[in-house]
C-alpha positions as CSV (number, residue, x, y, z in Angstrom):
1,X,4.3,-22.6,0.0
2,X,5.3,-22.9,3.6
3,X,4.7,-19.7,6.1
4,X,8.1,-17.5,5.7
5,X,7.3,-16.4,9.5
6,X,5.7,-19.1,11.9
7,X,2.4,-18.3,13.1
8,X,3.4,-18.3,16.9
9,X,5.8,-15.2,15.7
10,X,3.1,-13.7,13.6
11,X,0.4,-13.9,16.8
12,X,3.4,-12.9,19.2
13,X,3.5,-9.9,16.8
14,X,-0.1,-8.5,16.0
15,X,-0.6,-9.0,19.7
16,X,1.9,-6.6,20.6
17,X,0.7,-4.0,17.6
18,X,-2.3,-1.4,18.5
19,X,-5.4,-3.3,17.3
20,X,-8.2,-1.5,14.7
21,X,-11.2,0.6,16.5
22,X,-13.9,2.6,15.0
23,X,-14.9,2.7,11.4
24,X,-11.4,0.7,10.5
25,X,-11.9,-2.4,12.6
26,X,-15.9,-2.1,11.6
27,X,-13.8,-2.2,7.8
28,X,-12.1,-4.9,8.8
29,X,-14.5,-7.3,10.3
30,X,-16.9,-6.6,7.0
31,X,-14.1,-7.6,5.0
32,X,-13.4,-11.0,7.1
33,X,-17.6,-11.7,6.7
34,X,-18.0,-11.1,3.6
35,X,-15.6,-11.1,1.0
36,X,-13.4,-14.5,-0.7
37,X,-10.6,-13.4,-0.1
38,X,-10.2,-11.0,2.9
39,X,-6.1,-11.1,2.5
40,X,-6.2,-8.5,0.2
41,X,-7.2,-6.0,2.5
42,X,-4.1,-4.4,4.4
43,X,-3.5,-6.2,7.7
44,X,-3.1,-4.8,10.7
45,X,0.9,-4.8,10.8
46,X,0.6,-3.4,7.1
47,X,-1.9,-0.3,8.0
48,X,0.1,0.6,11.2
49,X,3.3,0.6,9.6
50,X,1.9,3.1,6.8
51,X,0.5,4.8,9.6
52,X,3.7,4.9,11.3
53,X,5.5,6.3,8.0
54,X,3.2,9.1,7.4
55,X,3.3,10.7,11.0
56,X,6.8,10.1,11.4
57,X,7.6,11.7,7.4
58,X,4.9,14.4,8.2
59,X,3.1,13.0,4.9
60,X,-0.1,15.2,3.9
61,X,-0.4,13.8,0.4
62,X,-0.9,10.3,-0.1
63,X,-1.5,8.0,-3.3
64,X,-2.7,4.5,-2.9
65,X,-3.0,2.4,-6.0
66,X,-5.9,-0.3,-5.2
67,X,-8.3,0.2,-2.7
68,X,-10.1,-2.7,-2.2
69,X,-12.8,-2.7,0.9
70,X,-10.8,1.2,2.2
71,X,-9.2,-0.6,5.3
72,X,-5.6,1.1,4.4
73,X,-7.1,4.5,2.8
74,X,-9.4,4.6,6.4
75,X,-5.9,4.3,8.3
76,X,-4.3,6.3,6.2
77,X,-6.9,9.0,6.3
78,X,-6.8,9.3,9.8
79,X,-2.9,10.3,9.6
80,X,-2.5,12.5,7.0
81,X,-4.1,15.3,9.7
82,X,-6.6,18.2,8.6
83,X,-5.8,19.1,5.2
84,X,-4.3,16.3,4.0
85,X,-5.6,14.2,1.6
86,X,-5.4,10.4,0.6
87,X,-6.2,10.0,-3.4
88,X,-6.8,6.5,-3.3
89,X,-7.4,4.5,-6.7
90,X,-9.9,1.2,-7.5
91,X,-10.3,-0.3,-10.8
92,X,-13.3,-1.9,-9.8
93,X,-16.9,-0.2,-9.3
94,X,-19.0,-2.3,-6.9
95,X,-15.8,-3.1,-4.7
96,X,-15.1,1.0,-4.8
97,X,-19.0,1.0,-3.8
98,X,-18.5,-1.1,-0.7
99,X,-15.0,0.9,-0.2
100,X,-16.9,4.6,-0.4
101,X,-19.7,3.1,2.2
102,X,-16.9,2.6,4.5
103,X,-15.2,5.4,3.9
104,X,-18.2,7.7,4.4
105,X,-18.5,5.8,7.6
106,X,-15.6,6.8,9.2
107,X,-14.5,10.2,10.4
108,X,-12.4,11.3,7.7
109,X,-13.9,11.2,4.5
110,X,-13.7,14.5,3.7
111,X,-9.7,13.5,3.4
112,X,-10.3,10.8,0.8
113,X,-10.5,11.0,-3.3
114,X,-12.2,7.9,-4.3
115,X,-10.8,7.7,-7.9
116,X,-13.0,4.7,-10.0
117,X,-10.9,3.4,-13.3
118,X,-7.6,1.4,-14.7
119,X,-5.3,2.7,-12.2
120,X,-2.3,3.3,-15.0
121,X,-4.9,5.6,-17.2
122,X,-5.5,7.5,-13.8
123,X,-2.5,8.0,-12.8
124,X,-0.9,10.0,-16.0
125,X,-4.1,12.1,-15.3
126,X,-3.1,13.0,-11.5
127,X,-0.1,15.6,-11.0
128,X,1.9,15.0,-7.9
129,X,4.2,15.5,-6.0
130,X,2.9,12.8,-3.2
131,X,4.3,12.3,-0.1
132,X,4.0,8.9,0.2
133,X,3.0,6.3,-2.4
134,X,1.0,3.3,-1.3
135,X,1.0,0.2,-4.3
136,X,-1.3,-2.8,-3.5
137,X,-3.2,-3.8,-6.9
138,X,-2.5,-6.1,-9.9
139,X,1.1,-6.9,-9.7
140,X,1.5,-7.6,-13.1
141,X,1.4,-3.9,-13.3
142,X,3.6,-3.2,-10.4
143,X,6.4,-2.4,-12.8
144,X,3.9,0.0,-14.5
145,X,3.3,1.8,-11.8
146,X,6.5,2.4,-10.3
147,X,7.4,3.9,-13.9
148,X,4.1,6.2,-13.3
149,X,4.5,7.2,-10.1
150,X,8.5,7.9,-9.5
151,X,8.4,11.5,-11.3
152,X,5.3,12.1,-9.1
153,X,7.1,11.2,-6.0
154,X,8.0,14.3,-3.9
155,X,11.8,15.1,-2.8
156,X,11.1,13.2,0.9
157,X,8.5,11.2,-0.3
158,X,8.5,7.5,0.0
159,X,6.9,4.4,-2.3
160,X,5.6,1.6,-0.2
161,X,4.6,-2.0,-1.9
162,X,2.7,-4.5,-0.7
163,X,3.0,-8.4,-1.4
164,X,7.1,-8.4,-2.5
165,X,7.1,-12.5,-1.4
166,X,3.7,-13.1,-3.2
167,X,2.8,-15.9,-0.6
168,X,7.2,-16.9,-0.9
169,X,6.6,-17.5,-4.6
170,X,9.2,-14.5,-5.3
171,X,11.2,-16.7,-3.3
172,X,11.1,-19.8,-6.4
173,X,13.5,-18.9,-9.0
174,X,11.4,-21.5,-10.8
175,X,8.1,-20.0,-10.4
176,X,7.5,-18.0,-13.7
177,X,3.7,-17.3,-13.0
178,X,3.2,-13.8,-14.2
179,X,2.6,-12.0,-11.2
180,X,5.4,-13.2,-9.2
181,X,8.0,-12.2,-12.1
182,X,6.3,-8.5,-12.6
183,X,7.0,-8.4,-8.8
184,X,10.5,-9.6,-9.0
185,X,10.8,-7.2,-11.8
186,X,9.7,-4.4,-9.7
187,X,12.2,-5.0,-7.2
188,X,14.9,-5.3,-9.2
189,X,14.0,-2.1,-10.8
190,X,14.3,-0.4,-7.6
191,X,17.1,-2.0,-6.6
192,X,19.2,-0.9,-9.7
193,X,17.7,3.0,-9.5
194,X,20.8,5.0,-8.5
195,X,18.4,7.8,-6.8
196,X,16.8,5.3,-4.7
197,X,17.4,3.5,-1.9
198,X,15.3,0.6,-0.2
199,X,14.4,-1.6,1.8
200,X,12.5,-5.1,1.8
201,X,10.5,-5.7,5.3
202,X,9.3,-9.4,6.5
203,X,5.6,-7.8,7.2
204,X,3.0,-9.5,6.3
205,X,3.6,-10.5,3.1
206,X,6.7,-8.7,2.4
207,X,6.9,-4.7,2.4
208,X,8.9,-2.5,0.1
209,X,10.3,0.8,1.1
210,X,11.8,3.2,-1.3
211,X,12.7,6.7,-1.0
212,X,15.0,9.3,-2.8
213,X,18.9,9.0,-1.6
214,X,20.1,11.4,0.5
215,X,22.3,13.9,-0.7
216,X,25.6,13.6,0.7
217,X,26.4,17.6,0.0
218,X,28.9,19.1,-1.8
């Protein structure tokens, strides 16, 4: 699939966005070295805009649902503030190895719960309400989880997803892999909920916003 955003925009872009330092860009530049496929780590425009949302909604409790090598859950972490907490959940047990090594690195771990299993058998296990909802794991389940997590979403709180293009194969009405339709699925879901609104961002590889609708009073 072609780029949905030249590159020349995207460098224009990252350049202009305030760069990882510390334990996060040490994260990072592991992930780059020494994993196949270092895109599913949250890029820089992803973990500042997360980072963004949570100071700006005053977010304390924060779910993400795949943590890969902890390079979101470390941003994260460093936003929600003393006494807030990320609970961040990986199905896998030697990549949630690597990601406690780099959370422990960092200066926040004490804000992080490392939760190792299937994410959708976690989540009925975990009683909200979170501030903010991070999803960036299987997206065949992504319709799963939205179903999980929406009566665990507080009153202000927001759901963000990652990977809403899938690389511009959302894009293909033709493109019936099943990944791409659990993710068109997902979207659609949101779209049609009455007590949600949304909104689809062209970051990285598409971002999804969704929060409760505003009450408009009596």
């Amino acid at each position: 699939m072609q780029p949905l955003i030249s590159a020349e925009a995207e460098r224009y872009a990252l350049a202009r966005t305030t760069a990882f330092d510390g334990s996060i860009a040490d994260a990072a530049a592991w992930t780059e070295r020494n994993t196949a496929s270092p895109e599913m780590m949250s890029g820089l425009a992803e973990a500042r805009l997360l980072e963004a949302l949570i100071v700006a909604g005053g977010a304390t409790r924060v779910l993400e649902i795949g943590t890969f090598t902890a390079v979101g859950t470390l941003t994260m972490a460093g936003a929600v503030g003393p006494g807030g907490q990320v609970t961040t959940l990986e199905r896998d047990g030697e990549t949630a190895q690597i990601a406690r090594r780099h959370i422990d690195a960092g200066p926040h771990a004490d804000r992080v719960k490392l939760l190792v299993g299937d994410a959708l058998e976690t989540l009925d296990g975990l009683a909200g309400p979170f501030d903010l909802v991070y999803i960036d794991a299987a997206k065949i389940e992504y319709p799963a989880y939205l179903e999980r997590v929406l009566p665990k979403l507080a009153p202000r709180g927001m759901i963000v997803a990652d990977n809403l293009f899938r690389g511009g194969h959302a894009l293909d009405a033709d493109d019936h892999e099943e990944g791409t339709v659990a993710i068109r699925e997902f979207a659609q879901r949101v779209q049609a909920d009455e007590d949600l609104h949304n909104v689809v961002l062209t970051v990285g590889d598409g971002v999804m916003v969704a929060w409760r609708r505003p009450a408009t009073g009596a």
